[in-house]
Structures are given as structure tokens and as C-alpha cells.
C-alpha positions in Angstrom: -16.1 -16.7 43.8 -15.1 -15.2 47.4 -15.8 -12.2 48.8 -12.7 -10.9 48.1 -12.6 -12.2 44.3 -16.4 -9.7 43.7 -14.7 -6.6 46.1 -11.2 -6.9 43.9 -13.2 -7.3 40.7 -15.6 -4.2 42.0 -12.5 -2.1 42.3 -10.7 -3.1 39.4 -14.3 -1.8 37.6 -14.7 1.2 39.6 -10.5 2.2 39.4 -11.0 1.4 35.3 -14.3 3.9 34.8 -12.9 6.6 36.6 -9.7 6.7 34.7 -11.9 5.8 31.5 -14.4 9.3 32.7 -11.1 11.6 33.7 -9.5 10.4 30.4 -12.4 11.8 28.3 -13.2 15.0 30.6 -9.4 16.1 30.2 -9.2 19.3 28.1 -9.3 19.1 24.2 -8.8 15.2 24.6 -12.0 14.7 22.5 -11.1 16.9 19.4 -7.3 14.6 19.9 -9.2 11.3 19.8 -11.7 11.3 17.0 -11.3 14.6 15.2 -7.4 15.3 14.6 -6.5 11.8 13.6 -9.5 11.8 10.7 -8.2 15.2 10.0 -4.4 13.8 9.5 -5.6 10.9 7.4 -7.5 12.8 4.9 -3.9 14.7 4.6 -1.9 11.8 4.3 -4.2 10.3 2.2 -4.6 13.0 -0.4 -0.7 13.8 -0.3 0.4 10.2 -0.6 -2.3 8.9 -2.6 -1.4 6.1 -5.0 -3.1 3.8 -7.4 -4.5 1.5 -4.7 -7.5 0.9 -6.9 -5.5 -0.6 -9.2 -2.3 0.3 -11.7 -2.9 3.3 -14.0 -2.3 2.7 -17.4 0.8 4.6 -18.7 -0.2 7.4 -21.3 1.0 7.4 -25.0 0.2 9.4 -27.5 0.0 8.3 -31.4 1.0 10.6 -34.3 0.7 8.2 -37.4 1.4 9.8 -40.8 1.4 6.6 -42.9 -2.1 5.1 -44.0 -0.6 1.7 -44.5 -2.2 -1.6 -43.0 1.3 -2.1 -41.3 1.5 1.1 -39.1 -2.7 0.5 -38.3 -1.3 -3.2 -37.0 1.8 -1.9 -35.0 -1.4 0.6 -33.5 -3.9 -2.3 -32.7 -1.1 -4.6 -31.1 -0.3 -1.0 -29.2 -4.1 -0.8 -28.1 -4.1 -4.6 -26.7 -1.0 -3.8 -24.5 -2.0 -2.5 -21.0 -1.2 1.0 -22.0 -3.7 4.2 -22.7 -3.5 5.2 -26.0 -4.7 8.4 -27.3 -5.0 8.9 -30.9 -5.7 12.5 -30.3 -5.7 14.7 -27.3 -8.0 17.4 -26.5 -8.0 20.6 -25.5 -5.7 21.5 -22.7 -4.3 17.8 -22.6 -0.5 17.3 -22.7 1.2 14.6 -24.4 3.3 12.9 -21.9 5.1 10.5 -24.4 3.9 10.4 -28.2 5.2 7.6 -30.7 5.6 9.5 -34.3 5.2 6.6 -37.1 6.5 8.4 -40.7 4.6 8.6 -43.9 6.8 5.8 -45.3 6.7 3.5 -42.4 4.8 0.4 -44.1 6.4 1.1 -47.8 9.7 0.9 -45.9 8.9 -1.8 -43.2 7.7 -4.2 -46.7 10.8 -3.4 -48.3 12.7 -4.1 -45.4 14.9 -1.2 -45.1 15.3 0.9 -41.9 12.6 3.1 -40.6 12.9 5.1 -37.8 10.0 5.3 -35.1 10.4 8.1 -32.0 9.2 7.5 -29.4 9.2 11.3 -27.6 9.2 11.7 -23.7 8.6 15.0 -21.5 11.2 15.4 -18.9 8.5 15.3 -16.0 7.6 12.2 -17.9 7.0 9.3 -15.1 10.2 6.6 -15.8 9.0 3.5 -14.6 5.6 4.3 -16.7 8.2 5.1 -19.6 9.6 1.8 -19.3 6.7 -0.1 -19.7 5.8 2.2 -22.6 9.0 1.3 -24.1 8.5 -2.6 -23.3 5.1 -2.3 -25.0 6.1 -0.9 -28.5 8.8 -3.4 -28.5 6.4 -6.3 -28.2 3.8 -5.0 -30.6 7.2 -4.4 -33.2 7.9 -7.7 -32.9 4.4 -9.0 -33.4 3.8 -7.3 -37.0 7.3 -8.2 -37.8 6.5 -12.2 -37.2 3.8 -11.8 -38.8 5.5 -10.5 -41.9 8.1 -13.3 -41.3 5.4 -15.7 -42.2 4.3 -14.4 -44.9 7.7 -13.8 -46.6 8.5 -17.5 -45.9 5.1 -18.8 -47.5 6.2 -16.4 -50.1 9.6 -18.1 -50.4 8.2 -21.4 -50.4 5.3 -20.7 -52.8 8.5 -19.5 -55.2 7.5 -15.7 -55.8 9.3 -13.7 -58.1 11.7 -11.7 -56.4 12.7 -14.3 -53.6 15.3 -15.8 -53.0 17.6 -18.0 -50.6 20.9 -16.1 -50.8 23.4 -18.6 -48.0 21.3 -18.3 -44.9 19.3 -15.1 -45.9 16.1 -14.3 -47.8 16.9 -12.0 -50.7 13.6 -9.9 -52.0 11.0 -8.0 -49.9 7.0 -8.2 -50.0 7.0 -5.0 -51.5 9.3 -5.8 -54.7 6.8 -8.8 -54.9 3.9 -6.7 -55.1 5.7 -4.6 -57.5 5.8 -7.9 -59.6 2.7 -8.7 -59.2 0.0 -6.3 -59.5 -2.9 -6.8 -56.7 -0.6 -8.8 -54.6 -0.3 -6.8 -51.7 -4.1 -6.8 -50.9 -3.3 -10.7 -50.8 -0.8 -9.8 -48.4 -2.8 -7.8 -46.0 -5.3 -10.2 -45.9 -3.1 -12.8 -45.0 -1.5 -10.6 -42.7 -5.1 -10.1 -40.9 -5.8 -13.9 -41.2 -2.5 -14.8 -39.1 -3.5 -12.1 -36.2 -7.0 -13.2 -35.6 -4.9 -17.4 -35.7 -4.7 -18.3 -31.9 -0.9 -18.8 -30.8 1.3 -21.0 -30.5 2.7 -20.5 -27.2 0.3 -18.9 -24.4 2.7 -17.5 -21.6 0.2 -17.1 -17.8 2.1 -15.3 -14.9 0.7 -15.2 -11.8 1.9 -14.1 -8.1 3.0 -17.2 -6.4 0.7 -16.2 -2.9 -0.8 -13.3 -2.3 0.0 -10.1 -3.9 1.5 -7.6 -2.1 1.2 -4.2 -3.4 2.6 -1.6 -1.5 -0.8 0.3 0.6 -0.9 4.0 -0.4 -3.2 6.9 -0.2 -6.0 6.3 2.2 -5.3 2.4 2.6 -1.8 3.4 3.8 -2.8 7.0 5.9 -5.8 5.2 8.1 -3.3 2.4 10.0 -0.8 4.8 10.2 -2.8 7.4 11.5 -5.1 5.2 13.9 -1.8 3.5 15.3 0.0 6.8 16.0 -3.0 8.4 17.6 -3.9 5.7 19.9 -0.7 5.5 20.7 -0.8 9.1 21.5 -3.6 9.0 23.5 -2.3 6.1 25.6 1.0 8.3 26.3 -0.3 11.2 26.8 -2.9 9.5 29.6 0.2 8.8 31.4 0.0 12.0 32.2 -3.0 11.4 35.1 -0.9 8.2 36.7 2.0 11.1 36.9 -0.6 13.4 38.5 -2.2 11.2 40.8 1.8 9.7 42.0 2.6 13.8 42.4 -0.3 14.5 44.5 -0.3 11.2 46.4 -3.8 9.9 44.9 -1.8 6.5 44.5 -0.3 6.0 47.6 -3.9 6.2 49.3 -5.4 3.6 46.7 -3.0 1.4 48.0 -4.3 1.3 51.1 -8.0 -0.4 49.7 -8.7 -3.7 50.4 -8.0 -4.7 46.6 -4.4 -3.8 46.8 -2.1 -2.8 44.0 -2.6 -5.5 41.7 -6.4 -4.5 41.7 -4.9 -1.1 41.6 -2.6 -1.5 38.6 -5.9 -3.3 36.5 -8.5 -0.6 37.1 -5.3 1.7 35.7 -4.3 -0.1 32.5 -8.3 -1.6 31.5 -9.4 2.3 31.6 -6.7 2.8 29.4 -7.9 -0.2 27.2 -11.9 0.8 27.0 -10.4 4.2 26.1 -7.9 2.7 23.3 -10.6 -0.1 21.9 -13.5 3.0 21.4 -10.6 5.2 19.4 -9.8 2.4 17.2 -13.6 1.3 16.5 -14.3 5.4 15.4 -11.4 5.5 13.2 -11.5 1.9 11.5 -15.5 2.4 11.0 -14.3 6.1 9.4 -11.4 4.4 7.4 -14.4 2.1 6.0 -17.4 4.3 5.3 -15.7 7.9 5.0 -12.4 7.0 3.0 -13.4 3.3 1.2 -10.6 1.4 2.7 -11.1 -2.4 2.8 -11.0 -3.9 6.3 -9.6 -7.1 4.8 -11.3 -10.6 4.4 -11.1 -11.3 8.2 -13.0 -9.3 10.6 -12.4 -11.7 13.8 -8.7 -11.4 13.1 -8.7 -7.7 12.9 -10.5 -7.2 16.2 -8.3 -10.1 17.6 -5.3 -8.0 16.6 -6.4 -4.7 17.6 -7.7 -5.4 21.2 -4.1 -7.1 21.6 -2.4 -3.4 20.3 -4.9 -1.7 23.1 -3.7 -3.9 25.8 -0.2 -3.0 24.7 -0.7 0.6 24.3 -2.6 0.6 27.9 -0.2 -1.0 29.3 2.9 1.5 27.8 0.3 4.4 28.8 0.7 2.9 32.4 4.7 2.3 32.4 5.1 5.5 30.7 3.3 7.6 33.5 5.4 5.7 35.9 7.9 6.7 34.7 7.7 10.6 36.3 7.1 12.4 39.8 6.7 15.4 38.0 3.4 16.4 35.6 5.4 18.9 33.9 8.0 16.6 32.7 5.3 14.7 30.7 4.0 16.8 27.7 7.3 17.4 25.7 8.9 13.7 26.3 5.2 12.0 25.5 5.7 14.3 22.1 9.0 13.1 21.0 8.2 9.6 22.4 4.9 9.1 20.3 6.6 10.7 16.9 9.7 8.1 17.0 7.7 5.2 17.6 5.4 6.2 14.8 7.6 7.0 12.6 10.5 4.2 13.3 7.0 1.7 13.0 6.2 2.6 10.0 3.4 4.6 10.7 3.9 7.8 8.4 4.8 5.9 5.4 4.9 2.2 4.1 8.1 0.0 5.8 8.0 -1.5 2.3 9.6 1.4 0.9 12.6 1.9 3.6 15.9 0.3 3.4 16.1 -3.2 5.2 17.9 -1.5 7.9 15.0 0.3 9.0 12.4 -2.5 8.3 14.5 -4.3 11.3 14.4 -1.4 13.8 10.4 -1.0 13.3 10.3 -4.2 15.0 11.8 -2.6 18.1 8.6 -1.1 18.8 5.2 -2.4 19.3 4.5 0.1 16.6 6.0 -1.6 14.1 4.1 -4.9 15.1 0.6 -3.1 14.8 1.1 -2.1 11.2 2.9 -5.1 9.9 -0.3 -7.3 11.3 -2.8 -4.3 10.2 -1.6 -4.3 6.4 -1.0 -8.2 6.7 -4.9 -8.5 7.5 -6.3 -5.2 5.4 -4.1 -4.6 2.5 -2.7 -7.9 2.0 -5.8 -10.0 2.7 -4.4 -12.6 4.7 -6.2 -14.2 8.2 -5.8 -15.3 11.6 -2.4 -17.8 11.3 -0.4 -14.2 9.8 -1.0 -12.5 12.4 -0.2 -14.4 15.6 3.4 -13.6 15.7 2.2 -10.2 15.8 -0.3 -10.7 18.2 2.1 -12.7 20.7 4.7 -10.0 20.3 2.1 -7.5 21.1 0.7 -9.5 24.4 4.5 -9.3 25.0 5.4 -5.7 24.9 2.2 -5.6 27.4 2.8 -7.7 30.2 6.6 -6.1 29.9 5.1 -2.8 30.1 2.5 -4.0 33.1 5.4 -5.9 35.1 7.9 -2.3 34.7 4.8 -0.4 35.6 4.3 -2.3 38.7 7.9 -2.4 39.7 8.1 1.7 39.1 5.2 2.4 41.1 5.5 0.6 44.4 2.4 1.9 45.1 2.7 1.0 49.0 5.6 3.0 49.3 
């Protein structure tokens, strides 16, 4: 290496800890760095908290009046549906939705005449967890009536009195059978058991073709929104010092060093960098041990991922200082310009839930790259190969930002 390779290299360091010790000696910038953004996450997470530890079973309630083996199978095939069913609630407790069986429902059910079951529902009562409760009672329906269906054919076949073929109908009911013949309808229920512990016929098994992607909420969600945004911030708002130093001609006499303004323009956008990569290590290290989150299955593509977003962000601190003469231009447009790119990236709520329109402007911003490759890696569990589009887009948006910068500076002039 020459001479002038080590004196560059010697300024590039000594430009990059200077900005990296003026970044963290600026006024309150501490308390903006590690404190406020743990502060916001704990709010978004608590106010947009979800079931990210899994789905919550949907509530129902069971009011049965009839003591019949019929209405306790209708309650078992309720219990083996992914619901929470509560046979009684305690004190305080409010029943969200509560399925009344009547006195007469397995008398009536044997019989085969029509029984009403309601199913009641609380207006606040969640719908897509009503849905499912719905879906659920159906099922179960149909299992003790199939059940019964078998029997009534054996029945048929076996040539009880009280059965009969009438064209393509069964005339007769279990219960007039029993009625018939006295002790039958223990027979019945026994059989009835018999054909519900019988393994079935047909086993349906869904799964997700790929990965599952459920939507990140409460802390999963707040953490990458919150760590992007205020990294972002702090990148924008350290604009601020090029501004300064291009006011008060600090700039113009760096370019005057033997490293020139290459050198210069390096020692600017690493400080930024060391400043950007220490923010993010805080915040994802507090997003692990203070709020749970997972980190994902792929640490080395994670910290892959995130030095590329500090390189960007450095380098959009950089272009966005060069952008002004004047300090007191900065503040309010580093403001509006750090709260639009958050929240047109996706950073103050999932992009999964925003109209298709929106999920295409997101990409617009190196924001929006950040949190797609951040929940692609943490909340989706995927690895390196999903997220080099978003790294290369990210390496992008940099050198974009480092070539404007340069061209906006002209430091020799």
C-alpha cells in the first residue's frame, strides 16, 4: 500500500470518528437513539398487540338443558374443535357467544323432527372469531347426525319395527324404535359411542404450501418498525452537522487535505454507518431480551441485511445534509421527511394489511426494503437467498445517495 493509500485511509478514519464523537455529543441525541425508540416500541407494541404467539381460540359458551347422550356428543365434537368452550363462566366473565341446546334436543333429534339450537352473539362480539364459531357447530352437527345415519341404516337393514323404505326415504325414527322395543336405546347409545371412538374413513391434512406467513403484530411488528424509523431518523437528522460545517465553511477547508474529497466524503458517510450499526445492535438485542421477539433462524443474514440498511441510511444522512446552506432549514423538513418514509415503508403498521396500491409505493423508499427483508428474515423465517433483492436494492439507494452527495457538495468549490 502507498503512502498515500495509509494517509487517505488515516483520514477517512480520523474524518469518520469525529463525525461518529460530534454525532453522540449533539444535545439530547442519546435519549433519541436508544431511549425514545424502546419507549415507542413498547407503545406500539401494547396498542397493536396481536396473537403473535399463536391464534386465540374463539370463546363459546354452553347452556345445555337436555341430559341426552345426543346433546353431550354435539358438546364433545364442540370440545375437539379448535374453539374454547366454557361450560360455565365465573364470576365477572361475560359470555361473548353462548350456544342454548333445549330440554328436548336428543328426544327431538331421535325422532327426527326440527329442533332449534341458538347460537347467541354480543354485538362487540369479534366476527371473524364468530365465523369460525359458526363453522365449528356446523361440523360437530354433522358428525352426530352421521353418526345417527348409521345407525338408522343398520337399523333398516337389521329390519326394526318401525322402519321402513318409503321411495327413496327412510320412514321411522330411532326413537319410535325404542318406543318398540323397550331397552333399545341404551343399545343405541352404545353403538353411537362405538362408531365415534371407529377411526375414519377419510383423513383430510392441510398444510401451508411454504412458509407461513402470518401477519407480525404487537412487539414482533413495533421493534422493525420502530428500529427502521429511528435509525432513519438519526441518519437525517445528522445531516444536520454536514449542513453546519457547508454554512460555516468547515467543508471547504477539508477539501484542501491531502486525502481530497473522496477521502472526505468516506470519513462523512462511515461515521454515519458506526453510528447507524451501534443503534440497530441496542434496539435488535432490546427487541430480543426485553420484548421476546424472535430474531429469525438466520443471524448472518440479518446482520448481512442490516449493515447494508446503515450504509443506505448513512449515505441518505449524507445527501440529505447536502442538500441545504442553511442549518435552520434542516429540523422541520428532516421531520416530515423521516415520518413519510416511515410510514409510506411500512414502518408504523404491517404493508400486509394496506391496499396493493400502497404495498407498491413502499418500495419507493429504502424504507420499505428494510422491513420487507427484516420480517422476511424474523417473522417469516426465511434466509440469506430472500433477502438479496433487498440487500441489492439497499446497496443501490446508497451509492445513489453517495454519488448525489458528492455531486451537491463540490467540496472544492
Amino acid at each position: 500500500m502507498s503512502g498515500m493509500d495509509r494517509g487517505s485511509l488515516r483520514i477517512i478514519a480520523l474524518i469518520a470518528a469525529n463525525d461518529f464523537r460530534l454525532t453522540l455529543k449533539a444535545r439530547g441525541v442519546i435519549f433519541w437513539i436508544f431511549a425514545m425508540p424502546v419507549v415507542f416500541m413498547l407503545a406500539f407494541g401494547l396498542a397493536f398487540r396481536g396473537e403473535s404467539g399463536g391464534v386465540r381460540k374463539a370463546r363459546l359458551t354452553i347452556e345445555n338443558a337436555d341430559t341426552g347422550f345426543v346433546s353431550r356428543a354435539l358438546v364433545d365434537e364442540l370440545r375437539r374443535e379448535p374453539l374454547n368452550v366454557v361450560d360455565s363462566l365465573k364470576a365477572g366473565d361475560k359470555a361473548i357467544r353462548t350456544l342454548v341446546v333445549p330440554p328436548d334436543f336428543t328426544e327431538k333429534v331421535l325422532a327426527r323432527s326440527k329442533v332449534a339450537l341458538v347460537l347467541r352473539k354480543e354485538s362487540d362480539a369479534d366476527v371473524q372469531a364468530s365465523e369460525a364459531v359458526n363453522a365449528a357447530v356446523f361440523r360437530s352437527l354433522m358428525q352426530v347426525v352421521s353418526r345417527l345415519v348409521e345407525i338408522e341404516a343398520g337399523a333398516l337393514e337389521a329390519g326394526w319395527k318401525g322402519f321402513a323404505l318409503a321411495g327413496d326415504s327412510v320412514a321411522g325414527s330411532l326413537l319410535a324404535a325404542s318406543r318398540a322395543r323397550p331397552g333399545i336405546l341404551d343399545s343405541i347409545e352404545v353403538e353411537f359411542d362405538s362408531l365415534r371412538a371407529a377411526p375414519p374413513l377419510v383423513t383430510v391434512i392441510s398444510s401451508a404450501a411454504g412458509k407461513i406467513r402470518k401477519i407480525p403484530s404487537g412487539f414482533q411488528s413495533s421493534v422493525p418498525g420502530n428500529l427502521v424509523m429511528f435509525v432513519l431518523m438519526t441518519m437525517v437528522f445528522s445531516g444536520a452537522v454536514i449542513t453546519v460545517e457547508r454554512f460555516t465553511g468547515v467543508l471547504r477547508r477539508y477539501a484542501y487535505t491531502p486525502a481530497g474529497a473522496g477521502s472526505i466524503l468516506l470519513g462523512k458517510l462511515f461515521g454515519r454507518m458506526l453510528v447507524a450499526l451501534i443503534q440497530i445492535v441496542f434496539l435488535l438485542l432490546v427487541g430480543k431480551f426485553v420484548f421476546r421477539i424472535s430474531l429469525g433462524q438466520s443471524p448472518g443474514a440479518l446482520i448481512f441485511l442490516m449493515t447494508v440498511f446503515a450504509f443506505s441510511t448513512g449515505a441518505f444522512g449524507v445527501f440529505f445534509g447536502s442538500l441545504f446552506r442553511n442549518p435552520e432549514q434542516v429540523s422541520a423538513v428532516s421531520i416530515v421527511t423521516t415520518l413519510a418514509m416511515a410510514a409510506l415503508g411500512g414502518c408504523w403498521w404491517s404493508i400486509e394489511l394496506v391496499p396493493r396500491a400502497f404495498k407498491v409505493v413502499s418500495f419507493a423508499f429504502p424504507t420499505g426494503w428494510a422491513m420487507d427483508g427484516i420480517h422476511k428474515l424474523i417473522s417469516f423465517g426465511y434466509g440469506m437467498d430472500a433477502i438479496a433483492l433487498n440487500a441489492a436494492v439497499l446497496a443501490g439507494f446508497g451509492v445513489a445517495f453517495v454519488l448525489l452527495a458528492a455531486w451537491k457538495l463540490r467540496l472544492a468549490d
